[in-house]
N, CA, C and O of each residue as an XYZ file, in Angstrom:
500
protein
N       0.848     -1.168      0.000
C       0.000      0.000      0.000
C       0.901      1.241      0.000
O       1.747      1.212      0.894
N       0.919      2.173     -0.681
C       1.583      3.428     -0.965
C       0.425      4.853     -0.561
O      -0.765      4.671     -0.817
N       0.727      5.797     -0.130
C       0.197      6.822      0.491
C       1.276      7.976     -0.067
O       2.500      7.909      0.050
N       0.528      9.033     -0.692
C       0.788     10.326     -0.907
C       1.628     10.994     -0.007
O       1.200     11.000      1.147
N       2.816     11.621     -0.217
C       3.525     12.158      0.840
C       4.040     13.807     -0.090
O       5.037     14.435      0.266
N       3.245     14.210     -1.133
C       3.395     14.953     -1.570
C       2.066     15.567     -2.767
O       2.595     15.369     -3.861
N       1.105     15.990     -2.947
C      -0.248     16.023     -3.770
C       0.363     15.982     -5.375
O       1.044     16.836     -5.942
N      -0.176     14.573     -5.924
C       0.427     14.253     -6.841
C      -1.126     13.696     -7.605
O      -1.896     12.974     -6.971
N      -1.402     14.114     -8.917
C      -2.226     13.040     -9.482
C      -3.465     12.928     -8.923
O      -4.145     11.919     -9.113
N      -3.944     14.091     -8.075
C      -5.390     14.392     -7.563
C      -5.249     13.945     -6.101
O      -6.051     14.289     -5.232
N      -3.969     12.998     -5.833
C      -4.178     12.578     -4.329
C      -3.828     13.700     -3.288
O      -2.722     14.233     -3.379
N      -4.661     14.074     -2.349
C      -3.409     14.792     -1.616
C      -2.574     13.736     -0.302
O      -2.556     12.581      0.125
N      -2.089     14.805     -0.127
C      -1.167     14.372      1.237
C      -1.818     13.372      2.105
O      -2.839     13.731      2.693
N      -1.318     12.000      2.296
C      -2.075     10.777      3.529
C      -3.083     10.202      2.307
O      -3.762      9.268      2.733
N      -3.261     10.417      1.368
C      -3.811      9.844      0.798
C      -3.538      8.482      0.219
O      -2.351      8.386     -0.092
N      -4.462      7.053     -0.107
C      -3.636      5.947     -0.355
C      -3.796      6.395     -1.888
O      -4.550      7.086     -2.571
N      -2.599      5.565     -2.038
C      -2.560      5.388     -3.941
C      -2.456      4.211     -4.312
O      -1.829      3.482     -3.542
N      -2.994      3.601     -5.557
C      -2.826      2.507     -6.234
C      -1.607      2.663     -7.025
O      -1.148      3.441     -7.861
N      -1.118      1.069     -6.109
C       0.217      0.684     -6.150
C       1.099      1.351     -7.526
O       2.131      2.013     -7.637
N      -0.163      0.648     -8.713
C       0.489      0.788    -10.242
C       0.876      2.183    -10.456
O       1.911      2.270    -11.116
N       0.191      3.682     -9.980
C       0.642      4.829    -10.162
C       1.542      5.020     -9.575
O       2.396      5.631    -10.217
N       1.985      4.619     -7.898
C       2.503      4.848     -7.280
C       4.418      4.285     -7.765
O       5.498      4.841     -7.564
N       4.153      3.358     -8.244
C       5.524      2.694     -8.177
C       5.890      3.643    -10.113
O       7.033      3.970    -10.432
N       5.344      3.748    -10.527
C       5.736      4.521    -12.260
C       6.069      6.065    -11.222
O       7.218      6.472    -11.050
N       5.125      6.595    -10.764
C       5.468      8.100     -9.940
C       6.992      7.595     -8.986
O       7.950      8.340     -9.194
N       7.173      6.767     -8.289
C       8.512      6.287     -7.783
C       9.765      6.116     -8.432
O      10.815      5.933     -7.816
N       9.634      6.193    -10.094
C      10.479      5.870    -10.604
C      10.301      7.402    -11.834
O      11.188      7.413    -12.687
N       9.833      7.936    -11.875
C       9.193      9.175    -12.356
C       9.897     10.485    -12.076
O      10.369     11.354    -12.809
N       9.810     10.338    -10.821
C      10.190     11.931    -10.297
C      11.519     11.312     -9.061
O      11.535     10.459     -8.174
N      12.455     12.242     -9.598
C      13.470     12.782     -8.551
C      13.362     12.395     -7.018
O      13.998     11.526     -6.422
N      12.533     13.138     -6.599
C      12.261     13.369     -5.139
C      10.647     12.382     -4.992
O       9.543     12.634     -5.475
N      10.928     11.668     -4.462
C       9.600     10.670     -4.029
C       8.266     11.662     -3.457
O       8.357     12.665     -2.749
N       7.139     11.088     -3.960
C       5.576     11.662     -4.160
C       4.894     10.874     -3.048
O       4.234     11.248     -2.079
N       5.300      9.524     -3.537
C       4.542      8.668     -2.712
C       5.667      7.918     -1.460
O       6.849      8.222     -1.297
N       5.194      7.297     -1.000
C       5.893      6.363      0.098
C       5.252      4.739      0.604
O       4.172      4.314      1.014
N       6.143      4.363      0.405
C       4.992      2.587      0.882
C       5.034      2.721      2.211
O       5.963      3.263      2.811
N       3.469      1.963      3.022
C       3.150      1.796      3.968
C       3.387      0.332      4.267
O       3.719     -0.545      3.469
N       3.188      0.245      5.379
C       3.290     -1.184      5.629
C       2.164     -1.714      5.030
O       1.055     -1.212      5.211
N       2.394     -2.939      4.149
C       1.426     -3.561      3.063
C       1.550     -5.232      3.494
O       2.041     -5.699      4.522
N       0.837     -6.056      2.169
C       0.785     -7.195      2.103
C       1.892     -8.236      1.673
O       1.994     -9.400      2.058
N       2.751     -7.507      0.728
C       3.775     -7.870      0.123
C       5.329     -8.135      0.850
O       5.727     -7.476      1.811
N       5.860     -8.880      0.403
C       6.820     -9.018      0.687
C       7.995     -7.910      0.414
O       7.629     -7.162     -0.492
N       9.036     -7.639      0.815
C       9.785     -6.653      0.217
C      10.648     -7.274     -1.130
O      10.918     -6.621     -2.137
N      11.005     -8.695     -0.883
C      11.717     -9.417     -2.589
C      10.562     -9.591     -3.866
O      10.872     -9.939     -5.006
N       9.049     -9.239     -3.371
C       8.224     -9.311     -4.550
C       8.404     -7.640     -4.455
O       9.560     -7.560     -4.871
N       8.193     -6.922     -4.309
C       7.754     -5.217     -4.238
C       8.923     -5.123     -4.903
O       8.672     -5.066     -6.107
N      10.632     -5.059     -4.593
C      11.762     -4.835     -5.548
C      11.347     -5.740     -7.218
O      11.312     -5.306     -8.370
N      11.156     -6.759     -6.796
C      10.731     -7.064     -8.232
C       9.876     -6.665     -9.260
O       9.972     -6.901    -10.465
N       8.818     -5.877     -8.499
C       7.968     -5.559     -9.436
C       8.304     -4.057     -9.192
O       7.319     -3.364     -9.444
N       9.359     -3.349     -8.790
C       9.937     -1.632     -9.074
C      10.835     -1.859    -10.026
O      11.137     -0.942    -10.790
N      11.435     -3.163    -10.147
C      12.221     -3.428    -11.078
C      11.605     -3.698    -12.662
O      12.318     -3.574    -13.658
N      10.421     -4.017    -12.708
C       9.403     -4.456    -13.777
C       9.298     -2.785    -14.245
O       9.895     -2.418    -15.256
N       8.573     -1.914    -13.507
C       8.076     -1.134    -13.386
C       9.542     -0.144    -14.065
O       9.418      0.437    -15.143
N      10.696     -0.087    -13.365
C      11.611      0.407    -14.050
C      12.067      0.505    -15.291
O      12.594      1.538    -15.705
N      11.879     -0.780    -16.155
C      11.947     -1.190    -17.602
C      10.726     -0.920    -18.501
O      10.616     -0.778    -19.719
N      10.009     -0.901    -17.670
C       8.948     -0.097    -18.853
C       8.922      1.191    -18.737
O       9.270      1.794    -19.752
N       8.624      1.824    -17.829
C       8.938      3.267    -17.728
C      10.481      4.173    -18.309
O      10.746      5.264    -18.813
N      11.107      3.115    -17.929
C      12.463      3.865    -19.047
C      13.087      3.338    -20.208
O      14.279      3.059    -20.340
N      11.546      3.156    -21.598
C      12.332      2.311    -22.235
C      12.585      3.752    -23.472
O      11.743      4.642    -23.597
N      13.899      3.703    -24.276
C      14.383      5.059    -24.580
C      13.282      5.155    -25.993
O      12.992      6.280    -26.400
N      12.798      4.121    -26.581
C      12.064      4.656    -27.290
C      10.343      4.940    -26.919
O       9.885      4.317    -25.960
N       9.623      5.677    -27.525
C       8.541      6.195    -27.305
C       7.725      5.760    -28.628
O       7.843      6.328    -29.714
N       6.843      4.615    -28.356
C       5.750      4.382    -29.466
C       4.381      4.722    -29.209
O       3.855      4.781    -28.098
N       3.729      4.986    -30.555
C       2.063      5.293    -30.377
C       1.231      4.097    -29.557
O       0.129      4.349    -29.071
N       1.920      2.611    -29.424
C       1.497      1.815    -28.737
C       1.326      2.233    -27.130
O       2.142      2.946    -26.546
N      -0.009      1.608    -26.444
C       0.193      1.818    -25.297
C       1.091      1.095    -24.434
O       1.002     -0.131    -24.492
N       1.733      1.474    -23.835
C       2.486      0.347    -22.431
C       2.353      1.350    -21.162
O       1.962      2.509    -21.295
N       2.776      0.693    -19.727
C       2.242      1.090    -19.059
C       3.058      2.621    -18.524
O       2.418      3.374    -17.791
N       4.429      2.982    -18.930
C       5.195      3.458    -19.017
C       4.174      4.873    -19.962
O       3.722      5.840    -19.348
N       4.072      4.767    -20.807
C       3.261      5.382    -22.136
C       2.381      5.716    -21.646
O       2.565      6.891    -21.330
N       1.094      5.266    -21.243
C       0.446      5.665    -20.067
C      -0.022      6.502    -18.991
O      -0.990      7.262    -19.004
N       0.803      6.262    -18.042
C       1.514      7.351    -16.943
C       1.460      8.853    -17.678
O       0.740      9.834    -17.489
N       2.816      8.510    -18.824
C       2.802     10.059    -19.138
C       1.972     10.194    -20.316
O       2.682     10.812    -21.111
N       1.253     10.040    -20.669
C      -0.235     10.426    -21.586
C      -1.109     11.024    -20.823
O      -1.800     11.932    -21.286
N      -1.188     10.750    -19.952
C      -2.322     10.802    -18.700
C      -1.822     12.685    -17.857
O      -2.360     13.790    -17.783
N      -0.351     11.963    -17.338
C       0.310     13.458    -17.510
C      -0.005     14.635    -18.204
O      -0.298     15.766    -17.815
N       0.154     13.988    -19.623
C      -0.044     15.215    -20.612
C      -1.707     15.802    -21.108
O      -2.149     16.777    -21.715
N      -2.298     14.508    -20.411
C      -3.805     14.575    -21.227
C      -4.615     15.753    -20.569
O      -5.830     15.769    -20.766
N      -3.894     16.996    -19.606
C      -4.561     17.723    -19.099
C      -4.622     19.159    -19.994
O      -3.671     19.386    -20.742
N      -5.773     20.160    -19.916
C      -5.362     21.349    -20.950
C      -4.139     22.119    -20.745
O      -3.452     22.235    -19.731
N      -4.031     22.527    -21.689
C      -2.405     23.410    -22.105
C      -1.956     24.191    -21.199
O      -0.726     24.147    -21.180
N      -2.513     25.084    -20.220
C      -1.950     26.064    -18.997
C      -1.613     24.485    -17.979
O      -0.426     24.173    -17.890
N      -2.580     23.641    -17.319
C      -2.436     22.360    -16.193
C      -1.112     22.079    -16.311
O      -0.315     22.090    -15.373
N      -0.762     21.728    -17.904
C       0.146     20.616    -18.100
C       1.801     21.793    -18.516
O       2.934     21.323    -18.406
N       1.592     23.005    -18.885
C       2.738     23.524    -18.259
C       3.215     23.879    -17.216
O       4.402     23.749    -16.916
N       2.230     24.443    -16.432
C       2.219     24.212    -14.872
C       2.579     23.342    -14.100
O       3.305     23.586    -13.136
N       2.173     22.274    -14.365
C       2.727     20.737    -13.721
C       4.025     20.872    -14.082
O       4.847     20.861    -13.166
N       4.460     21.013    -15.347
C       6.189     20.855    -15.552
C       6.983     21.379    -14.910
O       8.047     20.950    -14.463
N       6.277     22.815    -14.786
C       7.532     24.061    -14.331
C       7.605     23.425    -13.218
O       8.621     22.764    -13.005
N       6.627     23.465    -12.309
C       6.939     23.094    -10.858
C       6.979     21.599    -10.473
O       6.995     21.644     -9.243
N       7.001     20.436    -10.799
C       7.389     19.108    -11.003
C       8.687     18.817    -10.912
O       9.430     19.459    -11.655
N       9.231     17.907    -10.098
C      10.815     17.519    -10.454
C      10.550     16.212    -10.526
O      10.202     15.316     -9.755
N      10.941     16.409    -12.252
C      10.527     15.454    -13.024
C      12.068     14.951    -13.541
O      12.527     16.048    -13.861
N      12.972     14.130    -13.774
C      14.236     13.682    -14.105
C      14.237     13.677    -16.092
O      13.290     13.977    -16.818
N      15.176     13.378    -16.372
C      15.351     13.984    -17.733
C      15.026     12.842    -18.605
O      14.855     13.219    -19.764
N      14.945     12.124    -18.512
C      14.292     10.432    -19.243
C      13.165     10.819    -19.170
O      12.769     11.144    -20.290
N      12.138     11.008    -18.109
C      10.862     11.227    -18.172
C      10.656     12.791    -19.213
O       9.826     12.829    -20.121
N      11.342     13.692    -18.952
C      10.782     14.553    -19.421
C      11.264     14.412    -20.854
O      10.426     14.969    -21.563
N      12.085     13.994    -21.468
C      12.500     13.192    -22.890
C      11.118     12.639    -23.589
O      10.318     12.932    -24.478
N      11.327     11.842    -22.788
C       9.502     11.109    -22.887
C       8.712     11.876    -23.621
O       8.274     11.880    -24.771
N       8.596     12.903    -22.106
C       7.030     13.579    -22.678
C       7.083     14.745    -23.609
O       6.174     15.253    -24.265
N       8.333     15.054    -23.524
C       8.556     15.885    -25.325
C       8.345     14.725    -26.352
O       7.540     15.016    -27.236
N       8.732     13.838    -26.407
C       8.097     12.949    -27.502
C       7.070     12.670    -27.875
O       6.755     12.730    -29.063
N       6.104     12.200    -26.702
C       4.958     12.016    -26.851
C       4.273     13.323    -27.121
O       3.298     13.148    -27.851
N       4.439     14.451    -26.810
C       3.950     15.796    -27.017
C       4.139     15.893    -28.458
O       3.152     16.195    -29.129
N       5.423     15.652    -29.127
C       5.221     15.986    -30.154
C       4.369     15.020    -31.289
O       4.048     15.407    -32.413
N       4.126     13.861    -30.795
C       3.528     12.982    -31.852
C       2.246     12.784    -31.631
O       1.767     11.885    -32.320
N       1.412     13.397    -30.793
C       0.032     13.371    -30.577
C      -0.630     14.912    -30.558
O      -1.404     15.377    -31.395
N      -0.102     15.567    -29.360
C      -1.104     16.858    -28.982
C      -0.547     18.224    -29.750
O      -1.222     19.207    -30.057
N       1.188     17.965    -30.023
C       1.569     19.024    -30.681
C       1.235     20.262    -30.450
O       0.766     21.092    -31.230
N       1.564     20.374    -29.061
C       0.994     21.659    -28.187
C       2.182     22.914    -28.225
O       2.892     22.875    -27.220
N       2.458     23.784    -28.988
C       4.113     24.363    -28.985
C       4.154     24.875    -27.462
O       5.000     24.120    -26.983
N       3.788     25.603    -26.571
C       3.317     25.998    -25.592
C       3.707     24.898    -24.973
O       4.831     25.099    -24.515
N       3.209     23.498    -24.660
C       3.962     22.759    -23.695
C       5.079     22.069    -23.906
O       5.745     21.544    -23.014
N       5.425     22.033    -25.572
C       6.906     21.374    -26.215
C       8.135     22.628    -26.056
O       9.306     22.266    -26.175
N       7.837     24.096    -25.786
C       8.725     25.076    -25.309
C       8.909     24.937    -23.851
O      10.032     25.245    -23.454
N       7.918     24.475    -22.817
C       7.863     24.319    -21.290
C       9.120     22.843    -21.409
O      10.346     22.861    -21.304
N       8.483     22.072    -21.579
C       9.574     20.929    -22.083
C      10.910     21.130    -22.327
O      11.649     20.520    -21.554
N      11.547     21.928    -23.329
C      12.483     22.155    -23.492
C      13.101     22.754    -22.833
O      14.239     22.371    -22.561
N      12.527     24.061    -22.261
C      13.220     25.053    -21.149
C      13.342     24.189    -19.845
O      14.333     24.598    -19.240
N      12.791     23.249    -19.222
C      13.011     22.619    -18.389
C      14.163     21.621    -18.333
O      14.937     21.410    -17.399
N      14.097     20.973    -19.710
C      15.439     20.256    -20.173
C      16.868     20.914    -20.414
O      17.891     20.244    -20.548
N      16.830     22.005    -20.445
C      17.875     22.759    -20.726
C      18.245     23.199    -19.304
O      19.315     23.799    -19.201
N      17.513     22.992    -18.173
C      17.737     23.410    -16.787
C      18.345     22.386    -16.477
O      19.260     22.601    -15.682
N      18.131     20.695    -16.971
C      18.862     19.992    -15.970
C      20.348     19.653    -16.024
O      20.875     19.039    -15.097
């Protein structure tokens, strides 16, 4: 079980999160969002499946196919054009992810407005 330790994704703070957002947001951002609680799992299944979770989320190419990696940041991006530059500026988001979502930005929503937020952020790290 994972709980919000930062308002991420509509949850706020103490809030529980489902695992699947929680562990892509764990591997997502820099500075941890969420935090595991004491749960059901073992800790050698939970590394295994952050490790699952790691390989899809950082795979270097970006296809129109969904995966669960693809996903995450679609969902990210699927908010209107002021939300989703907003989220960037202030997000510490690591540079694989934000790679990502300039990609996916450019092959679906083609928003220049959030593919300039994108870039200026990439050029910060």
């Amino acid at each position: 079980m994972y709980k919000a330790i930062i308002e991420i994704g509509g949850y706020k703070i103490g809030d529980e999160v489902p695992a699947d957002k929680a562990k892509a947001w764990l591997v997502a951002y820099g500075v941890p969002h969420v935090e595991e609680v004491e749960g059901k799992s073992t800790e050698k299944v939970e590394e295994a499946k952050k490790e699952e979770i790691k390989a899809e989320v950082k795979k270097p190419e970006v296809s129109k196919k969904k995966d669960a990696g693809n996903v995450m940041l679609e969902d990210y991006l699927g908010r209107n054009t002021n939300v989703v530059k907003k989220n960037i500026e202030e997000d510490n988001l690591d540079k694989s992810t934000l790679e990502n979502l300039l990609k996916i930005e450019r092959l679906d929503k083609k928003r220049n407005i959030v593919i300039k937020t994108i870039q200026k952020k990439l050029e910060t790290i």
